[in-house]
C-alpha positions in Angstrom: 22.4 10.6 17.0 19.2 9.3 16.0 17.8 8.9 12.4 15.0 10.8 11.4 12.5 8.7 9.3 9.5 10.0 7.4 6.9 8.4 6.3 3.9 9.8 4.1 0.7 8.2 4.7 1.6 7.2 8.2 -1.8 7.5 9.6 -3.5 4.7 7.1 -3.8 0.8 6.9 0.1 0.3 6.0 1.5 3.4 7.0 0.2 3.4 10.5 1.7 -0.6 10.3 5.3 0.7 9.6 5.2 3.7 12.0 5.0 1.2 15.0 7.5 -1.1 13.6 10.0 2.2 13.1 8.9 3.2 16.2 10.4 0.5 18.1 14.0 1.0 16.5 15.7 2.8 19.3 17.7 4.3 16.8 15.2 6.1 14.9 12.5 9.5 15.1 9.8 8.5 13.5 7.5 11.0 11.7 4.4 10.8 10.1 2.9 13.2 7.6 -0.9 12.5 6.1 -3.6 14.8 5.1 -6.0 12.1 6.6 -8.5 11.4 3.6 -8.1 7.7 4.1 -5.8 8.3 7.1 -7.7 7.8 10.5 -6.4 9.5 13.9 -7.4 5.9 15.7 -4.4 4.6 13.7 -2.0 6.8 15.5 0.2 5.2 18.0 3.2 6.0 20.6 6.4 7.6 19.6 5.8 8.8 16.4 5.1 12.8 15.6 2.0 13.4 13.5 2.5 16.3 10.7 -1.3 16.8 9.1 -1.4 18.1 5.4 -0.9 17.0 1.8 2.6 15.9 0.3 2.2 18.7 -2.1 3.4 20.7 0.7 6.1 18.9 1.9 8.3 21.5 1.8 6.8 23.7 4.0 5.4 21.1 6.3 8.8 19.0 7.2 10.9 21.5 9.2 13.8 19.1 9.5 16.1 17.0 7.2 15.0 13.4 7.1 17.6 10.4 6.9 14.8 8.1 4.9 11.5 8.8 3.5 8.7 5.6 3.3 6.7 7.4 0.6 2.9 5.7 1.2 0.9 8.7 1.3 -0.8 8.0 -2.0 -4.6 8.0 -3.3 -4.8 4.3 -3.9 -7.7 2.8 -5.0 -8.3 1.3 -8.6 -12.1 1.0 -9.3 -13.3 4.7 -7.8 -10.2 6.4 -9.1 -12.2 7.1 -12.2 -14.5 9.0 -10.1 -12.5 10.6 -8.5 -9.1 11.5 -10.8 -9.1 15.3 -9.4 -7.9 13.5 -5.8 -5.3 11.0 -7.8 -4.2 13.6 -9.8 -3.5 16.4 -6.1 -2.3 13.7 -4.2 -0.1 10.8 -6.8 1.0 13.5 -9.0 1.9 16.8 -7.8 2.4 14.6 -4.7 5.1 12.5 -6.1 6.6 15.7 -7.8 6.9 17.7 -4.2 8.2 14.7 -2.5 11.2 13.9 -4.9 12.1 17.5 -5.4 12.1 17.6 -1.0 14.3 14.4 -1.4 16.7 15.4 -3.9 16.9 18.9 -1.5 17.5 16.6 1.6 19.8 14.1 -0.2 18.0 11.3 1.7 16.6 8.3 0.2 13.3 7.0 -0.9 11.4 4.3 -0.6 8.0 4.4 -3.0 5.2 2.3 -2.5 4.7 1.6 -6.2 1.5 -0.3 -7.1 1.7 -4.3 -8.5 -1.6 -3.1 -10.8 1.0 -2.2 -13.1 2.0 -5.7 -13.7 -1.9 -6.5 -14.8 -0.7 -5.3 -18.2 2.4 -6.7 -18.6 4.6 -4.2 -16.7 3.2 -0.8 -17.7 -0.4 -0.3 -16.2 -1.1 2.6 -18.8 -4.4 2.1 -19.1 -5.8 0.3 -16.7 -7.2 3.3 -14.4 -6.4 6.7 -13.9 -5.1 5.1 -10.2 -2.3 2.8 -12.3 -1.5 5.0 -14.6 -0.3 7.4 -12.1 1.1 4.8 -9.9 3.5 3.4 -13.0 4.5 6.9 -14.2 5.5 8.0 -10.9 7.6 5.1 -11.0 9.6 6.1 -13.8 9.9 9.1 -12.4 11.2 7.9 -8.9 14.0 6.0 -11.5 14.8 9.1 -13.8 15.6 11.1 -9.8 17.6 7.9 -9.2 19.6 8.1 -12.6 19.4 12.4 -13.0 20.0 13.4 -10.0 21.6 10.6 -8.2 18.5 10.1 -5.4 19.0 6.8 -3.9 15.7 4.8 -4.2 14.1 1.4 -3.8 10.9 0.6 -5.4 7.8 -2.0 -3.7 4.9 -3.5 -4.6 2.2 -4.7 -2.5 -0.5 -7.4 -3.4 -3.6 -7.0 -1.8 -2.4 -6.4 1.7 -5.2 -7.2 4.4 -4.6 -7.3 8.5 -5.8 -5.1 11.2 -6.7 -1.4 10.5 -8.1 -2.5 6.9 -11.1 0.3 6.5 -14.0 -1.8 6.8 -16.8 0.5 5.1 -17.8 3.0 2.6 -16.4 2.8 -1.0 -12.8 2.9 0.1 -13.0 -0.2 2.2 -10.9 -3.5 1.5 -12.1 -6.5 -0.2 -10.9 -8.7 3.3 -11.9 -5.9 5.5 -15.7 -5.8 3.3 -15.8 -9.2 3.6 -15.6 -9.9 7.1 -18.3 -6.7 7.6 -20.7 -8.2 6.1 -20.6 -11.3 7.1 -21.0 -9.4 11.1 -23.9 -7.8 9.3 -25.2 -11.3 8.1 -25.5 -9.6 4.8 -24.5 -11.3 1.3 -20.8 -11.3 0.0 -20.7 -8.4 -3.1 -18.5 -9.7 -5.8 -17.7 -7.5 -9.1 -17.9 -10.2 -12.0 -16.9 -12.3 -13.6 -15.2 -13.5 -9.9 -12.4 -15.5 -11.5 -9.9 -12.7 -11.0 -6.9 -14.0 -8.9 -5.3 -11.7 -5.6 -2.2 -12.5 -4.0 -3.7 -11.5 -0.7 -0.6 -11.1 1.8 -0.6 -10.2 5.5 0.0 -6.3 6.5 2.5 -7.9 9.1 4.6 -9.9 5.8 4.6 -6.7 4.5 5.9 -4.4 6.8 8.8 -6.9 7.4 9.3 -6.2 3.5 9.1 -2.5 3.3 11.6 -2.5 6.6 14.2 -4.8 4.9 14.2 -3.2 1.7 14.5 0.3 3.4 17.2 -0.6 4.9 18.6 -2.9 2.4 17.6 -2.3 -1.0 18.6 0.4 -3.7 18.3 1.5 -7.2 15.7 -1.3 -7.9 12.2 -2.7 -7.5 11.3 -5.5 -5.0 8.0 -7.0 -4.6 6.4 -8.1 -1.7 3.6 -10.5 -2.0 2.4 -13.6 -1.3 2.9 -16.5 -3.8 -0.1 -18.1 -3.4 -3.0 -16.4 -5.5 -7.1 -17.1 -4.7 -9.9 -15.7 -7.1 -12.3 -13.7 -5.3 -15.1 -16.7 -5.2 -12.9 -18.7 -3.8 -12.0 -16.3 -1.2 -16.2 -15.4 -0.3 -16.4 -19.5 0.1 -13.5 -19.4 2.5 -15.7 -16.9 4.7 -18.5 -18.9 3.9 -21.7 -16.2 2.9 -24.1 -15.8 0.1 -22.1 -14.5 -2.8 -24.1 -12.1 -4.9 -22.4 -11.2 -8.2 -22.1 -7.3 -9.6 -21.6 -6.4 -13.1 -18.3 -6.1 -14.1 -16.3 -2.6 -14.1 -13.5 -0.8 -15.5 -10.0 -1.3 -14.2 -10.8 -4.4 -12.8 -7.8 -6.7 -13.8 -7.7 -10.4 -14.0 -4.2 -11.4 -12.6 -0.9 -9.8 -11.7 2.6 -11.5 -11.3 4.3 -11.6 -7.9 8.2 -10.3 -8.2 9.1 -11.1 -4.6 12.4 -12.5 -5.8 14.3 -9.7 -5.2 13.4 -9.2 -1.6 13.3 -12.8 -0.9 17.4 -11.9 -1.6 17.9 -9.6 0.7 16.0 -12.4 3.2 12.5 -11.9 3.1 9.4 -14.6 2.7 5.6 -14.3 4.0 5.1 -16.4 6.9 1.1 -15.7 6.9 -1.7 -17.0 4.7 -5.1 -15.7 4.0 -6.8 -19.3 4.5 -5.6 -19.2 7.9 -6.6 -16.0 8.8 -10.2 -16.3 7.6 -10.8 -19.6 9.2 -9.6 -17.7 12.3 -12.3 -15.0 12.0 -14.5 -17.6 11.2 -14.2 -19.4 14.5 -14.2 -16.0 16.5 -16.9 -14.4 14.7 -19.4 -16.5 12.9 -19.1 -19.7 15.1 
């Protein structure tokens, strides 16, 4: 019999990205559930069964008993979370709550997509932005499930994932994905200042081979996956080569964040993509 596998968010950037991979596993049903707010229906692809609606409703929404849920389906972004902390609040926390409560019901495990902002402030990511806050919090709550109620869990971070299906405009867009808009639109490269803060920027297809291995491999702990090598953000608007024109600085924006890949570079993981590569590639297809 087949595994059923969840995954919240499965209609956005990453989610999308692990639905296919799933997808391809003979072995499993894949389902997707997403109440589309950065979710896109272009993102959909074969073999998986799309399930619109928040993950506040989960329990009404998902029918069937899942063997695995890929939590992703989170409001995740740091800088406009300030504007918009009714959304983080809906969808990170009563999200988070719904979903573990449906869990600990099904007796399935979870992955969360925790966020590596939390490690901008040594670990805790209290008060960076309403967007961190609720992102670290909701992992201590995925670990109290683990250690009240005995829900299996694994924990990952991303770092500044970038790849195909990035969202390319508006205020939700991708620094990458930005980036190589503008530079179609021959206009100048937008950088929040001071600049010198450092991204591990690692490839959506480095981190889907992550997020497979640990949800199949790893429990009761947190694994990061990111790439190792770490580019401020002037360096990375030199790499595409455009006008840089600075903007002031704004709250939330942290400077640096330690990679802990060592964990799932364990269980047999390593990145085997780098963002120099990948931009001189668009260069030569785009701007040359």
């Amino acid at each position: 019999m087949k595994k059923k596998i969840l995954v919240t968010g499965g209609a956005g950037f990453v989610g999308s990205h692990l639905c296919e991979r799933l997808s391809k596993n003979p072995n499993y049903e894949v389902y997707s559930l997403d109440n589309y707010f950065t979710g896109s229906e272009a993102n959909h692809v074969a073999n998986v069964t799309y399930i619109k609606g928040d993950t506040s409703d989960i329990a009404t929404l998902i029918t069937f008993t899942p063997d695995m849920v890929y939590h992703l389906g989170e409001y995740s972004r740091v800088e406009q979370s300030f504007d918009d902390i009714e959304k983080v609040w809906k969808y990170n926390k009563d999200g988070i709550f719904a979903v573990l409560e449906f869990v600990r019901r099904a007796g399935c495990k979870i992955l969360y997509a925790g966020s590596s902002t939390k490690f901008g402030d040594g670990g805790l990511g209290r008060n960076a932005s309403p967007y961190a806050w609720t992102k670290a919090t909701n992992t201590e709550l995925v670990m109290n499930y683990g250690t009240w109620y005995n829900v299996p869990y694994a924990i990952t971070y991303f770092y500044n994932v970038y790849g195909d299906r990035e969202i390319q405009t508006g205020k939700y867009a991708t620094l990458i994905a930005l980036f190589k808009e503008k530079m179609k639109n021959g206009e100048n490269l937008t950088i929040v200042s001071p600049g010198t803060q450092k991204r591990n920027f690692t490839h959506i297809d480095d981190i889907i081979d992550g997020l497979v291995l640990v949800g199949e491999n790893g429990y009761g702990d947190e694994f990061g996956i990111g790439s190792s090598e770490a580019y401020s953000i002037v360096e990375i608007a030199e790499m595409f080569g455009g006008t840089i024109e600075m903007l002031p600085m704004r709250q939330g924006n942290r400077m640096t964040a330690d990679v802990m890949s060592a964990k799932t570079e364990a269980l047999g993981w390593k990145p085997t993509k780098n963002i120099k590569e990948y931009i001189n590639n668009l260069r030569v297809s785009n701007w040359k």
